[in-house]
DOMAR-721478 format. One record per residue (C-alpha): residue in one letter; x, y, z. Coordinates in steps of 0.25 Angstrom, whole numbers, plus 5000, padded with zeros to 4 digits. Each point is the difference from the previous one (the first is absolute). Layout:
DOMAR-721478
ATOM residuo px py pz
ATOM a X Y Z;
...
end
This chain:
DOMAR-721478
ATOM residuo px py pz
ATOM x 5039 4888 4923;
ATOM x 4989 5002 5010;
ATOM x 4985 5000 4996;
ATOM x 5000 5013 5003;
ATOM x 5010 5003 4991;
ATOM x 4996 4991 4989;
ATOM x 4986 5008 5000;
ATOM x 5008 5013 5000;
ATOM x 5008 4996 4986;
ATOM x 4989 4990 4996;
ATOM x 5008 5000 4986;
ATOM x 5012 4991 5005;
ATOM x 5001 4985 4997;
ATOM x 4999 4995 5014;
ATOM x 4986 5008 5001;
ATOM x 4994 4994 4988;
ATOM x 5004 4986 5006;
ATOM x 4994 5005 5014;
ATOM x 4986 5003 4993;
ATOM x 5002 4988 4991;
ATOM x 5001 4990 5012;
ATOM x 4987 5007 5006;
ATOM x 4991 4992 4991;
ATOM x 4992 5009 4996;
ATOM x 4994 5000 4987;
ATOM x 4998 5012 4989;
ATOM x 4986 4997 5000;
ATOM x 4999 5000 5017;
ATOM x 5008 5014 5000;
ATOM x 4991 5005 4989;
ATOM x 4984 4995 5006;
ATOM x 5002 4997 5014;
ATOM x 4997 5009 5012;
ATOM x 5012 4996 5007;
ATOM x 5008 5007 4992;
ATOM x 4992 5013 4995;
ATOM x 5009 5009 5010;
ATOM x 5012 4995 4991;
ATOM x 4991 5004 4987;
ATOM x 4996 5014 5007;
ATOM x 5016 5001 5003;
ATOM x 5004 4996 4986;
ATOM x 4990 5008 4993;
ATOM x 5007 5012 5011;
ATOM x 5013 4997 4994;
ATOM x 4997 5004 4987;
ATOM x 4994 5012 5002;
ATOM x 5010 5004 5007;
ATOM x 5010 4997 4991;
ATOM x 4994 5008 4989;
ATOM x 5003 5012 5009;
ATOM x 5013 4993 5004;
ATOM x 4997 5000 5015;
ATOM x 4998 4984 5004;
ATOM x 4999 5001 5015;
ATOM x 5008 4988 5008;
ATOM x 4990 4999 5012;
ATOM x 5005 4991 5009;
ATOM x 5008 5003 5011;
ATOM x 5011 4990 5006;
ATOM x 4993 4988 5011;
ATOM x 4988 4999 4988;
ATOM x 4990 4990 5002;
ATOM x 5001 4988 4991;
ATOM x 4986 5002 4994;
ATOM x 5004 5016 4997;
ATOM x 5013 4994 4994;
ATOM x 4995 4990 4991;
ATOM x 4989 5011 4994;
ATOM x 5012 5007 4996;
ATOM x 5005 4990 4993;
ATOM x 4989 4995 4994;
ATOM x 4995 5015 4994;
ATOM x 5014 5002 4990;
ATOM x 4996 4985 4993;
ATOM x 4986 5006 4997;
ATOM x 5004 5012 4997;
ATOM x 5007 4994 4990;
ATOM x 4989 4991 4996;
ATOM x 4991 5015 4998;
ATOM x 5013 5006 4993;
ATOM x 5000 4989 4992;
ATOM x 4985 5001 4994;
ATOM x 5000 5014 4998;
ATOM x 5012 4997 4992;
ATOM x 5005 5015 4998;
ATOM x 5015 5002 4998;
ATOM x 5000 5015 5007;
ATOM x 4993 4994 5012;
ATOM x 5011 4987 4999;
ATOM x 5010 5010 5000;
ATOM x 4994 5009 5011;
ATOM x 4998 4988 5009;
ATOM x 5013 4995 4998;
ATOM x 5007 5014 5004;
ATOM x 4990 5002 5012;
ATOM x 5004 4987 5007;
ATOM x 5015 5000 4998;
ATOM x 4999 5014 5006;
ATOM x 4993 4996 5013;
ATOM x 5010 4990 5000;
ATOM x 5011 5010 4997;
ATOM x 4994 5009 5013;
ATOM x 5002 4986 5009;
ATOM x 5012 4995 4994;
ATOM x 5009 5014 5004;
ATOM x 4995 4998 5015;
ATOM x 5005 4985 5000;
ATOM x 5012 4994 5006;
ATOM x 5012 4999 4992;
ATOM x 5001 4984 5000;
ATOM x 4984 5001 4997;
ATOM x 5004 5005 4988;
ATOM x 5010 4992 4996;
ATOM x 4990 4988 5001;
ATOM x 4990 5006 4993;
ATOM x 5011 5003 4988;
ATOM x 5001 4985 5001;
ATOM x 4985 4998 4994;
ATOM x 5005 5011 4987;
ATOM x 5012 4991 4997;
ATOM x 5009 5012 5004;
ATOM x 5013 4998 5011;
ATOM x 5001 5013 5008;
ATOM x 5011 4999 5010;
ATOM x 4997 5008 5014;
ATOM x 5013 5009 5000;
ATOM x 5002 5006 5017;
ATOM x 5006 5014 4996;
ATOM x 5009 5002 5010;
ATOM x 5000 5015 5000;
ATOM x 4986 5001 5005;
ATOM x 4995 4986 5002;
ATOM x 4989 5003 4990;
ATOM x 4998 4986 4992;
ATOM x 5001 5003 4986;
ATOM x 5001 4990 4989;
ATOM x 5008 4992 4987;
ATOM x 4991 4995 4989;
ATOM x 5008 4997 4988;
ATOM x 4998 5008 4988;
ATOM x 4994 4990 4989;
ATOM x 4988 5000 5013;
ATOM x 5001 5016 5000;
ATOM x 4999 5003 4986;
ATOM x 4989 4989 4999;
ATOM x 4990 5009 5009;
ATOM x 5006 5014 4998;
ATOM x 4999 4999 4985;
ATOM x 4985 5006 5002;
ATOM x 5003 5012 5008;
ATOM x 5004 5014 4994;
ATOM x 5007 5008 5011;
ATOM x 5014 5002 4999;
ATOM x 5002 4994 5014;
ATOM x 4998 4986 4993;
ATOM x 5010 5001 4989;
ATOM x 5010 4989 5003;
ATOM x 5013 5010 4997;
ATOM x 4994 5007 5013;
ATOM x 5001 4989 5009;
ATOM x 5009 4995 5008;
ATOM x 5005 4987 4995;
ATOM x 5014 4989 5006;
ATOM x 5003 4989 4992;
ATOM x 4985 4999 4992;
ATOM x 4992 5003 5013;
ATOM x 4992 5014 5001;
ATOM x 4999 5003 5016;
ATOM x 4986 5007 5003;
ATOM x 4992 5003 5010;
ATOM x 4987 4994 5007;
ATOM x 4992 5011 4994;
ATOM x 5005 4997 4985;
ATOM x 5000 4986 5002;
ATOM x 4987 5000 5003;
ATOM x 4995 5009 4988;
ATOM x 5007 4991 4991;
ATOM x 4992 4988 5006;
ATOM x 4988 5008 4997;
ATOM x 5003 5001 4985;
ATOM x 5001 4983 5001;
ATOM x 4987 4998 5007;
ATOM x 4994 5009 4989;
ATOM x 5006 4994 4989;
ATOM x 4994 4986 5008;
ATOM x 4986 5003 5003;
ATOM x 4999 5008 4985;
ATOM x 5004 4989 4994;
ATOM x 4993 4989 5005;
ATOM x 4988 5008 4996;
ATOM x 4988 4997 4995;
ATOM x 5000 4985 5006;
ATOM x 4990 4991 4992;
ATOM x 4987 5001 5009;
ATOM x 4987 4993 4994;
ATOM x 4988 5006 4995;
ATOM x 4990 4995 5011;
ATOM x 5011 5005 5009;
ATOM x 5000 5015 4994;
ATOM x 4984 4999 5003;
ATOM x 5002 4998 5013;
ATOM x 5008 5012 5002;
ATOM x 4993 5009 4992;
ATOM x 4994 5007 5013;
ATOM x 5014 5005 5004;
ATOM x 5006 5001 4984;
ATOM x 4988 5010 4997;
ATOM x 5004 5011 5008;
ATOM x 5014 4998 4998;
ATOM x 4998 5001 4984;
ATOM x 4993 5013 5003;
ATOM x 5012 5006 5010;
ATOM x 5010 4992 4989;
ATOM x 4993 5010 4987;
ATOM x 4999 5012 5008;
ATOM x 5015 4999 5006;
ATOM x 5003 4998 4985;
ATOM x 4992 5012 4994;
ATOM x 5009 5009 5011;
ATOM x 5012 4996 4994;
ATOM x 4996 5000 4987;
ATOM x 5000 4987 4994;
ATOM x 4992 4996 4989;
ATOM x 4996 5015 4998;
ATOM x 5000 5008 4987;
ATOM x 5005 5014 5002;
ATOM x 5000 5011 4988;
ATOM x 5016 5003 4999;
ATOM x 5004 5010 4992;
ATOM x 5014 4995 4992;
ATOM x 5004 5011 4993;
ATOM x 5001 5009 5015;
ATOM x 5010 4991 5004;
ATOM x 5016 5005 5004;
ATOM x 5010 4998 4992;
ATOM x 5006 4990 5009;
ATOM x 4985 4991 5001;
ATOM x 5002 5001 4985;
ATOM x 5011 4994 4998;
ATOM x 4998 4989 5011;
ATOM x 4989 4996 4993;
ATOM x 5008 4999 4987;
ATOM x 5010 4992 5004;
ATOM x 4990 4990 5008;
ATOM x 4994 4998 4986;
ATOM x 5012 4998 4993;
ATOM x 5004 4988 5009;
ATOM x 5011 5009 5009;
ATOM x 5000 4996 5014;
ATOM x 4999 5012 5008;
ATOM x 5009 5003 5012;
ATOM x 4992 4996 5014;
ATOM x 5001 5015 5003;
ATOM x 4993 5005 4984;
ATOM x 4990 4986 5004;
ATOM x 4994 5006 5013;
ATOM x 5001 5014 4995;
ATOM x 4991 4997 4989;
ATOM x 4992 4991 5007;
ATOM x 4997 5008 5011;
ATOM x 4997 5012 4989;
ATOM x 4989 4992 4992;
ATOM x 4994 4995 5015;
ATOM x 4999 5014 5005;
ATOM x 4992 5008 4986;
ATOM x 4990 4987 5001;
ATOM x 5006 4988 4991;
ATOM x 4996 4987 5006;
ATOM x 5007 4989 5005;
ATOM x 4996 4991 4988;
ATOM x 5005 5011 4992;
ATOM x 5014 5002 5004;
ATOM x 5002 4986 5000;
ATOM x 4995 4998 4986;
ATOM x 5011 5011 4997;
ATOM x 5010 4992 5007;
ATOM x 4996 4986 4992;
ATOM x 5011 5004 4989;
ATOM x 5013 5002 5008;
ATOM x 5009 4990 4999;
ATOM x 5001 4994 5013;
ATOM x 4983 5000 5004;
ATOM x 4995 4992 5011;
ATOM x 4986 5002 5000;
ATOM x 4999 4997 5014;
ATOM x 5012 5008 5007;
ATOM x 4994 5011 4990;
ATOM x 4988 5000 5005;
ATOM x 5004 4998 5014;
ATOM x 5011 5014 5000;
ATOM x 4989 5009 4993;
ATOM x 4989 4994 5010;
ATOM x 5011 5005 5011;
ATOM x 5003 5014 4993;
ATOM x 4985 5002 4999;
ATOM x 4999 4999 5015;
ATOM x 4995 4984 5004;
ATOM x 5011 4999 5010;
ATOM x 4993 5014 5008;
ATOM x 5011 5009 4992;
ATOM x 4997 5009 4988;
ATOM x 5012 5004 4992;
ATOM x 5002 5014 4993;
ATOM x 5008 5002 4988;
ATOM x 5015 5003 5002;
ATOM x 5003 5016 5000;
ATOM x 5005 5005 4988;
ATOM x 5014 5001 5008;
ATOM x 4999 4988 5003;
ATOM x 4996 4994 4986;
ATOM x 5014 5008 4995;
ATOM x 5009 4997 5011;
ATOM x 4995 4984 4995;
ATOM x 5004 5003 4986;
ATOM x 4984 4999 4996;
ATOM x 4998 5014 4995;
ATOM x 4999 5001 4986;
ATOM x 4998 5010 4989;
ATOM x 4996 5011 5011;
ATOM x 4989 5009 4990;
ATOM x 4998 5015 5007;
ATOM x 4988 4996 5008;
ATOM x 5011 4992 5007;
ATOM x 5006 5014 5005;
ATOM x 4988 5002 5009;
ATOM x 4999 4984 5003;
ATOM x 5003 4995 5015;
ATOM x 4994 4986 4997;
ATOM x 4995 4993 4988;
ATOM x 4985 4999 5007;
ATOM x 5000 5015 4999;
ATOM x 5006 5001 4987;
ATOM x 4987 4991 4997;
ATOM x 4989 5008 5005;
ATOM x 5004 5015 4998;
ATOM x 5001 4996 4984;
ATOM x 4986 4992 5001;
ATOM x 4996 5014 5007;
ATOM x 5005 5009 4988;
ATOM x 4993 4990 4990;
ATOM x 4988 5003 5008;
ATOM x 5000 5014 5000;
ATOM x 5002 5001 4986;
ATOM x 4989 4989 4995;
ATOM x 4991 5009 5010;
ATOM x 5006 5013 4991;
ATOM x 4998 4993 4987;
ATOM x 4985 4997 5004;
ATOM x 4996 5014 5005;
ATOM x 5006 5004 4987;
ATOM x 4992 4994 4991;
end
């Protein structure tokens, strides 16, 4: 790759080797002057990537001093990552830059991307469509399910893919967001890298109003927050869901985000839901963690809970009670009942 490129996806192999050959020390890019525009930068990129916007600034025929700034901000915005030390800010960082590099990657060459596959350890094989000269390409299907295991849509179910002789043909655009899943799965986890004390210190100036962003981000989501839930005005179907997670029965993916999105939206936290979660059989902390952080809205998206027609047509109604009748979505079926409770505590005390 060219520098240019390497400071565009500083998270490649040959860009680690490029900085490394630079000789410059932690200590130099963390105190000296020569470098503070790479710290200002660095300091940039994890803002933005707290509001999953990390600008690429430089245009093509950059100059080398504007190219090695780049390159330079992602290792210390690793290093201030690092000593904050706070997994929803790992994970946002690590979705914001594979992102940026997912908004690049879509308006590369085709035999661009099939190097930069080379640096993922994944074989993508240009294929010329003949019919209308678009390039599309084969990636074999152990690399496909691999980096599509993590995505929910339909689209990326294997069954609905085209695949000859153990190869699934896609296009540019697809490729491109599968590559976006690796480089998130590498910069998340390779985070936190061991940083020493004295070294935090010295970037307490920028980690201080990072933290401060980081907990407010974090209160807007609802993580680490205690809400007043009411149990006993859930649906039938939250009900249910709730009962079968306790006793240890995996819930289908459509029950899981249904229930998820439910407890979110009428003020459960983050920590909450995944407590709830900790006793199904097949718990991953941090996939867990990571799909409720998404539902809740961290990657710029809130989800709402499945319409009632949706929740049948799923299989996921259960036990429909009357108040069901005048139900359109579990959400509603929610607040009208905490509505009547209401209106009868408030009967029941101008009464006595």
């Amino acid at each position: 790759m060219e520098n240019r490129d390497l400071a565009l996806y500083p998270f490649v192999s040959e860009a680690s080797e490029y900085v490394k050959g630079q000789g410059i020390s932690v200590e130099s890019l963390i105190s000296s002057r020569a470098f503070e525009s790479a710290r200002t930068r660095g300091k940039m990129r994890v803002l933005q990537s707290l509001e999953l916007d990390i600008e690429k600034p430089l245009p093509p025929n950059s100059e080398r001093g504007k190219i090695l700034t780049e390159l330079l901000s992602y290792p210390f915005a690793r290093i201030v990552v690092s000593c904050i030390d706070d997994s929803f800010l790992i994970r946002r960082y690590a979705l914001a830059e594979a992102e940026a590099a997912y908004n690049l990657l879509t308006t590369e060459e085709a035999e661009f991307i099939q190097e930069f596959c080379i640096d993922f350890n994944i074989t993508a094989d240009i294929y010329k469509n003949p019919k209308n000269q678009d390039k599309l390409f084969d990636l074999h299907f152990t690399d496909y399910i691999k980096l599509a295991s993590s995505l929910r849509e339909k689209e990326w179910k294997l069954v609905n893919r085209r695949m000859d002789s153990g190869y699934v043909r896609i296009t540019k655009k697809d490729l491109s967001r599968l590559l976006q899943e690796a480089i998130r799965i590498r910069i998340q986890n390779s985070l936190p890298i061991e940083v020493p004390d004295e070294i935090c210190e010295e970037c307490i100036p920028y980690s201080n109003e990072i933290k401060k962003i980081v907990e407010d981000k974090k209160s807007e989501f609802g993580i680490g927050e205690l809400q007043e839930v009411d149990s006993e005005l859930f649906p039938p179907c939250i009900t249910q869901a709730i009962a079968n997670v306790r006793a240890g029965v995996n819930l289908a993916h459509s029950m899981r985000f249904a229930l998820t999105s439910f407890l979110l939206k009428i003020g459960m936290s983050v920590d909450e839901v995944v407590a709830m979660f900790n006793i199904s059989p097949d718990f991953d902390d941090e996939k867990t963690r990571y799909q409720i952080e998404h539902i809740a809205g961290s990657s710029g998206t809130t989800y709402i809970p499945p319409s009632c027609d949706t929740m049948r047509t799923y299989g996921n109604c259960n036990k429909p009670d009357r108040m069901c009748e005048y139900t359109k979505n579990p959400l509603n079926y929610y607040y009208n009942k905490r509505r009547y409770k209401n209106k009868m505590e408030n009967e029941n005390e101008n009464k006595a």
